[in-house]
N, CA, C and O atoms as a printed pandas DataFrame, in Angstrom:
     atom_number atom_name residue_name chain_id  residue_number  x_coord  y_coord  z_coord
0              1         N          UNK        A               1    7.912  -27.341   16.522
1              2        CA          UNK        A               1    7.428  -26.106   17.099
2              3         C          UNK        A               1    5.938  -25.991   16.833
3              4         O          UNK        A               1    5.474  -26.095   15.698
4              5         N          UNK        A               2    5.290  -25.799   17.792
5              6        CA          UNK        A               2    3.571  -25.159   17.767
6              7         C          UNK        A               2    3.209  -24.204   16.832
7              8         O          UNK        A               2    4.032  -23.298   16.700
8              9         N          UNK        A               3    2.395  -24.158   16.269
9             10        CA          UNK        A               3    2.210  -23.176   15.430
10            11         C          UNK        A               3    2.074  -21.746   16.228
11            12         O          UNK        A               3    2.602  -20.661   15.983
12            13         N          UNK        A               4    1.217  -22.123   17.218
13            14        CA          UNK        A               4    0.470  -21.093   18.612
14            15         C          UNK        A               4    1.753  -19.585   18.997
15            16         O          UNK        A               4    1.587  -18.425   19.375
16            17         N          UNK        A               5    2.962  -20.415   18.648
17            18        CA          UNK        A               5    3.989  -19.494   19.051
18            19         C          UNK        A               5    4.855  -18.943   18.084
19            20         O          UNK        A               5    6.026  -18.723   18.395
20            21         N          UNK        A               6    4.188  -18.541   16.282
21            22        CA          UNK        A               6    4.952  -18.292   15.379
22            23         C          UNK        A               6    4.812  -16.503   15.583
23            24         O          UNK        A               6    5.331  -15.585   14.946
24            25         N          UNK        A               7    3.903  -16.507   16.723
25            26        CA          UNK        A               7    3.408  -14.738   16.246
26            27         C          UNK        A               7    4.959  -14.136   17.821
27            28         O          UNK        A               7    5.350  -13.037   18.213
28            29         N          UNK        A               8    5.191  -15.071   18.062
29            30        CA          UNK        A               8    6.700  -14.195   19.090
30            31         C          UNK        A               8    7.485  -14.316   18.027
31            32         O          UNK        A               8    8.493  -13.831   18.541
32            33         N          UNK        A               9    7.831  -14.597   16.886
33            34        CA          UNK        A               9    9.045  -14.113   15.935
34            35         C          UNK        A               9    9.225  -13.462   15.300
35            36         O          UNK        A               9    8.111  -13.071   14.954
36            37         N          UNK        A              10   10.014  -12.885   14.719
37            38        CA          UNK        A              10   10.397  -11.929   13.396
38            39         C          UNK        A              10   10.621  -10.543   14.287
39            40         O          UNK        A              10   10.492  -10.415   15.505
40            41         N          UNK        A              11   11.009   -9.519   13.271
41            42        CA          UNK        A              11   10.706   -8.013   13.027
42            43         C          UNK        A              11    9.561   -7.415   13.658
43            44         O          UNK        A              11    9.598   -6.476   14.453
44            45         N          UNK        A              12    8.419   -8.096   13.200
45            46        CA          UNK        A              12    7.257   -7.411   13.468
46            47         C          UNK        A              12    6.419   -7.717   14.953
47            48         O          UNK        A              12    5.321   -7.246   15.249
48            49         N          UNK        A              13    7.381   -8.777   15.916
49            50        CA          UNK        A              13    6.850   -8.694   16.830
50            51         C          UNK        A              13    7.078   -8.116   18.023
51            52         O          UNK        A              13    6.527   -8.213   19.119
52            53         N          UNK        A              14    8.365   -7.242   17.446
53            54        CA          UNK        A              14    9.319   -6.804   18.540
54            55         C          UNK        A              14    8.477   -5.412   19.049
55            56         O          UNK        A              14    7.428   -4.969   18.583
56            57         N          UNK        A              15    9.202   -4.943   20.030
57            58        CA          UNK        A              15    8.732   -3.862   20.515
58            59         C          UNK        A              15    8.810   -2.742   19.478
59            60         O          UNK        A              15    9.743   -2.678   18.678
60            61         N          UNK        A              16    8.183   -2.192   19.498
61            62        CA          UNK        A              16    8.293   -1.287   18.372
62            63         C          UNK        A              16    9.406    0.025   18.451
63            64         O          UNK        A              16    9.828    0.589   17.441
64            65         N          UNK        A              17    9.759    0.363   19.726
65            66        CA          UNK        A              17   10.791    0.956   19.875
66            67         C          UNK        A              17   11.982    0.317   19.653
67            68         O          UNK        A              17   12.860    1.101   19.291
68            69         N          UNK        A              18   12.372   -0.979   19.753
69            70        CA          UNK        A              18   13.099   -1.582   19.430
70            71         C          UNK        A              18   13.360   -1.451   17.811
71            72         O          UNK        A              18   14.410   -1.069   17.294
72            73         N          UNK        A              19   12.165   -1.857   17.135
73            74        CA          UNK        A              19   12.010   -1.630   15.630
74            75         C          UNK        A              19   12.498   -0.511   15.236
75            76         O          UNK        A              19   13.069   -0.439   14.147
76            77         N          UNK        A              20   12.351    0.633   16.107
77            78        CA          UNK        A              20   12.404    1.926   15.394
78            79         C          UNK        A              20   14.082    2.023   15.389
79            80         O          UNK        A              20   14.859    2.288   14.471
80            81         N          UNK        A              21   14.290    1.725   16.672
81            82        CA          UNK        A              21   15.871    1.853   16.575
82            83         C          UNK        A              21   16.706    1.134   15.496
83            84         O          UNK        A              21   17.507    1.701   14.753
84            85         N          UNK        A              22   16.407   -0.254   15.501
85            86        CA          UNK        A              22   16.918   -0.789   14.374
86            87         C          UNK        A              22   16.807   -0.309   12.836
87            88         O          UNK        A              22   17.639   -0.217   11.934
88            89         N          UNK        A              23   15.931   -0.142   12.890
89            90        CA          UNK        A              23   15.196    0.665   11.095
90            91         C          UNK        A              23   16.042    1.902   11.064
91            92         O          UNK        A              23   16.689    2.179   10.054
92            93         N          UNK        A              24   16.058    2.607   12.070
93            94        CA          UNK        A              24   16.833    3.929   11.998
94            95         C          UNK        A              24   18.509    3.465   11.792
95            96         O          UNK        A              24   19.182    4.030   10.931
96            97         N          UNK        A              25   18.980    2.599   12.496
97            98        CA          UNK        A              25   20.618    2.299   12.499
98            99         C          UNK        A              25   20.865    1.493   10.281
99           100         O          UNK        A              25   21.824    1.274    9.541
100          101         N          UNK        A              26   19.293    1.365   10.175
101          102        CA          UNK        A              26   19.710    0.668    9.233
102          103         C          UNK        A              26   19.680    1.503    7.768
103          104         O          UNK        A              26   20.159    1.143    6.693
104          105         N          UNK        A              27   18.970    2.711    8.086
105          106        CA          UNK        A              27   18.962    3.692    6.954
106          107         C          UNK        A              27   20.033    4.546    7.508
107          108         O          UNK        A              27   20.649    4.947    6.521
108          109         N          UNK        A              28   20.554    5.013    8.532
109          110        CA          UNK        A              28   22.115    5.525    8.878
110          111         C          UNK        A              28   23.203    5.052    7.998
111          112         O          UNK        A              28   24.095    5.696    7.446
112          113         N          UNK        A              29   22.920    3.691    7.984
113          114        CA          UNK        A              29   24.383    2.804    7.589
114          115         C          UNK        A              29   24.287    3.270    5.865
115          116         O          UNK        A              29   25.070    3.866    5.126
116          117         N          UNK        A              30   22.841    2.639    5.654
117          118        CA          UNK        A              30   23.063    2.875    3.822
118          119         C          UNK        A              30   23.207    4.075    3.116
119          120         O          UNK        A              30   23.905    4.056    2.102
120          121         N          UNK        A              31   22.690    5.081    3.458
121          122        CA          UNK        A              31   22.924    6.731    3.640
122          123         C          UNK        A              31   24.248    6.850    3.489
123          124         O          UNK        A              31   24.661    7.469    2.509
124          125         N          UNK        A              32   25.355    6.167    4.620
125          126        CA          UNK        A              32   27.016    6.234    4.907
126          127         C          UNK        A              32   27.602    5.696    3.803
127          128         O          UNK        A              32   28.586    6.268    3.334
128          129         N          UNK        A              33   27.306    4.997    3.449
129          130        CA          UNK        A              33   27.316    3.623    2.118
130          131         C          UNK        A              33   27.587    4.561    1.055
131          132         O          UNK        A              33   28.574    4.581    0.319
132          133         N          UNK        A              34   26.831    5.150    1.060
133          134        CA          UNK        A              34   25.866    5.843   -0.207
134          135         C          UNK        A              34   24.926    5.171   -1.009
135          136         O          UNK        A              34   24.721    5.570   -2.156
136          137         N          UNK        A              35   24.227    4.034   -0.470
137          138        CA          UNK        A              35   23.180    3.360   -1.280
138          139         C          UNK        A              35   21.526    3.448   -0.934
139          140         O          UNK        A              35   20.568    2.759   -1.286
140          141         N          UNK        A              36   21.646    4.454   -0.204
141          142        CA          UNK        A              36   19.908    4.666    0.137
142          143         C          UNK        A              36   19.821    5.943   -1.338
143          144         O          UNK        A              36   20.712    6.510   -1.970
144          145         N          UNK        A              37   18.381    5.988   -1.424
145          146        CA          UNK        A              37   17.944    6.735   -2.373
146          147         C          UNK        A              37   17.680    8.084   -1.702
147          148         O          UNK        A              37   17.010    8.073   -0.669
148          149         N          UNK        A              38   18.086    9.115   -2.130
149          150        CA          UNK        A              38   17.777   10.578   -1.499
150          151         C          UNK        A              38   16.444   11.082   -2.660
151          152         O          UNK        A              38   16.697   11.318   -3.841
152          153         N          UNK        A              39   15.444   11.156   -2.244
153          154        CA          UNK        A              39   14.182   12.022   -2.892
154          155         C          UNK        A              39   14.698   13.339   -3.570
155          156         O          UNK        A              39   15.383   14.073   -2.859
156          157         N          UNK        A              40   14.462   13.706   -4.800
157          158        CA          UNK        A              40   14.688   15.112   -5.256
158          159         C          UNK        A              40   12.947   15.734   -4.958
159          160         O          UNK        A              40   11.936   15.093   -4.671
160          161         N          UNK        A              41   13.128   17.083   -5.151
161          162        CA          UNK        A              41   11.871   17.474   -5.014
162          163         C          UNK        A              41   10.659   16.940   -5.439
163          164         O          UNK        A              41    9.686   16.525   -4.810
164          165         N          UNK        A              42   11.033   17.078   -7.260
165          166        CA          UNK        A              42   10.556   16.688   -8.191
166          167         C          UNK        A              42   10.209   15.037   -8.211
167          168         O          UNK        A              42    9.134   14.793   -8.760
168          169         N          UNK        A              43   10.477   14.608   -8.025
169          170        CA          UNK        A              43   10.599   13.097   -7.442
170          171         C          UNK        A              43    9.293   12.894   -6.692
171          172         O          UNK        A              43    8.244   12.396   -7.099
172          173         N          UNK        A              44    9.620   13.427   -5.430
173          174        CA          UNK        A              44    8.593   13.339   -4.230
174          175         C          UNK        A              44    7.319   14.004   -4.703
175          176         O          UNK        A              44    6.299   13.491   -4.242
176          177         N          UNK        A              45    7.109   15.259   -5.702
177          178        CA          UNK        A              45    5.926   15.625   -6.266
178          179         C          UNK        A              45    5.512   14.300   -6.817
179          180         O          UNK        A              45    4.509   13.696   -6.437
180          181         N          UNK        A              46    6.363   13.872   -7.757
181          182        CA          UNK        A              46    5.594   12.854   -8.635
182          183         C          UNK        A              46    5.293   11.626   -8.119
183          184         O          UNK        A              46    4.336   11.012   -8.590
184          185         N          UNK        A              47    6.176   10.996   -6.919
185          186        CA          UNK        A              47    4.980    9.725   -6.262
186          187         C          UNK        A              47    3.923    9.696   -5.634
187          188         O          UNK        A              47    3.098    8.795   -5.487
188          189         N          UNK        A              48    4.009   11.556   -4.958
189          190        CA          UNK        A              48    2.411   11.699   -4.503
190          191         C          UNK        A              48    1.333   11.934   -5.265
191          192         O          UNK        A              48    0.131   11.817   -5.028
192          193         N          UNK        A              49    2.023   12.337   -6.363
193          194        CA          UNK        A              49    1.197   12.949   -7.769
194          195         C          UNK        A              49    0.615   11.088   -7.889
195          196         O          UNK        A              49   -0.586   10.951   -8.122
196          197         N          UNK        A              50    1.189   10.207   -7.781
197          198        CA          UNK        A              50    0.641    8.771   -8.441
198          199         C          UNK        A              50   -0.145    8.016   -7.275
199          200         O          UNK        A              50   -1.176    7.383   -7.504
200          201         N          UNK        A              51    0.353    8.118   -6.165
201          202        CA          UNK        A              51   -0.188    7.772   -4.710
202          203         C          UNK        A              51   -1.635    8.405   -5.121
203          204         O          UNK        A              51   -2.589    7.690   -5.428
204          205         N          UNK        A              52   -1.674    9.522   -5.098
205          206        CA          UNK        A              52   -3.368    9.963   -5.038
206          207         C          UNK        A              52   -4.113    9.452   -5.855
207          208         O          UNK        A              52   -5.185    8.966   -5.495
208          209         N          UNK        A              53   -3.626    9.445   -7.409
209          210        CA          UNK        A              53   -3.993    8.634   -8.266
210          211         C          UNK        A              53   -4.415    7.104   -8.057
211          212         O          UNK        A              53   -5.462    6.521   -8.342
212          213         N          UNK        A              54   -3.660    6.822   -7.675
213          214        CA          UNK        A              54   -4.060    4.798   -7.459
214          215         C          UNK        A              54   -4.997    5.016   -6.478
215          216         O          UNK        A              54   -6.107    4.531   -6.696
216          217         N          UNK        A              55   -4.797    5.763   -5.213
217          218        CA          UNK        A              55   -6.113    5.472   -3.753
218          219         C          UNK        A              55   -7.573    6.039   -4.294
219          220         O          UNK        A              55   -8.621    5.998   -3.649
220          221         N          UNK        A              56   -7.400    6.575   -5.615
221          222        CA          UNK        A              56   -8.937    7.100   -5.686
222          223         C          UNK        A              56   -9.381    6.599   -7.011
223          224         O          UNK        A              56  -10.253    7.106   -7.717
224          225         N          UNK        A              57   -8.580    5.403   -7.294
225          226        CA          UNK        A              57   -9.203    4.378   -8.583
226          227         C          UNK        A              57  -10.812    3.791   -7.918
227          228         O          UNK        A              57  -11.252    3.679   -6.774
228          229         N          UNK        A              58  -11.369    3.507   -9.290
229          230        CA          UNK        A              58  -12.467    2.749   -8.889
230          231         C          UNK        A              58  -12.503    1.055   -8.318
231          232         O          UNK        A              58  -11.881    0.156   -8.884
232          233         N          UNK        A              59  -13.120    0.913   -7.437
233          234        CA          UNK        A              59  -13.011   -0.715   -7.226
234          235         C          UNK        A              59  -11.871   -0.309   -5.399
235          236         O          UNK        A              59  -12.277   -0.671   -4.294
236          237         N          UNK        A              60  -11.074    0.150   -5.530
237          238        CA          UNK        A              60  -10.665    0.314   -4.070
238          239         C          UNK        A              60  -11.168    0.397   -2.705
239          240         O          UNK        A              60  -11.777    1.453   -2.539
240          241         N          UNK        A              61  -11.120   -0.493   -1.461
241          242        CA          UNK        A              61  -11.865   -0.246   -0.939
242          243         C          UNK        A              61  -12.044    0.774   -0.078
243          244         O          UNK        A              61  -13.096    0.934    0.541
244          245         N          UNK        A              62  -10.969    1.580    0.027
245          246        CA          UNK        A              62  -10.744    2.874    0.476
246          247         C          UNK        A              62  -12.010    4.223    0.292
247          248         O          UNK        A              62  -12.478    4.912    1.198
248          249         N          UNK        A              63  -12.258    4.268   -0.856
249          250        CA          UNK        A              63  -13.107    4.502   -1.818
250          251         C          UNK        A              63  -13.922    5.493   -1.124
251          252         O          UNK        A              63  -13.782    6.714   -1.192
252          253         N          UNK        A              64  -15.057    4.642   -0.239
253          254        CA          UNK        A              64  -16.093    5.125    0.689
254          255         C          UNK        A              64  -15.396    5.747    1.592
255          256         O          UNK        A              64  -16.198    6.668    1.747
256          257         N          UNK        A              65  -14.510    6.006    2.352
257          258        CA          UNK        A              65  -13.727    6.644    3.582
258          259         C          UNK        A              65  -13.807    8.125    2.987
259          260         O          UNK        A              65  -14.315    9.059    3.608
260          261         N          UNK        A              66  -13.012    8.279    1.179
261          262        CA          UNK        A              66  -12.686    9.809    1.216
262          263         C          UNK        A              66  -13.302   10.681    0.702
263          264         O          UNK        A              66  -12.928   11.848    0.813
C-alpha cells in the first residue's frame, strides 16, 4: 500500500457526522452497561479547577493567546 493513501483510514477520516453518530451509539451502550463515568458536581468543579491551572503554566504555548 502507498503511503499517499494512509490519510482515507481510520476514525478520523470519516465524515464527521458519521463520527458523531458512532461516538454517540458508543457512550449510549456504556452508560447501559453501567461503565461510563457520570461527573458529580464536585468532580467537574475540580477538573476545571486543574484545566485552568495547567493552560496558564509558564512555558505553554497557549500562553500569548490569553
Amino acid at each position: 500500500m502507498s503511503s499517499d493513501k494512509t490519510h482515507l483510514r481510520g476514525f478520523a477520516s470519516m465524515d464527521p457526522v458519521k463520527q458523531k453518530l458512532i461516538a454517540s451509539k458508543g457512550g449510549k451502550a456504556a452508560h447501559e452497561k453501567g461503565h461510563a463515568h457520570e461527573w458529580t458536581t464536585e468532580e467537574a468543579i475540580e477538573a476545571g479547577r486543574k484545566g485552568g491551572i495547567n493552560s496558564h503554566k509558564p512555558g505553554r504555548r497557549n500562553n500569548a493567546i490569553h
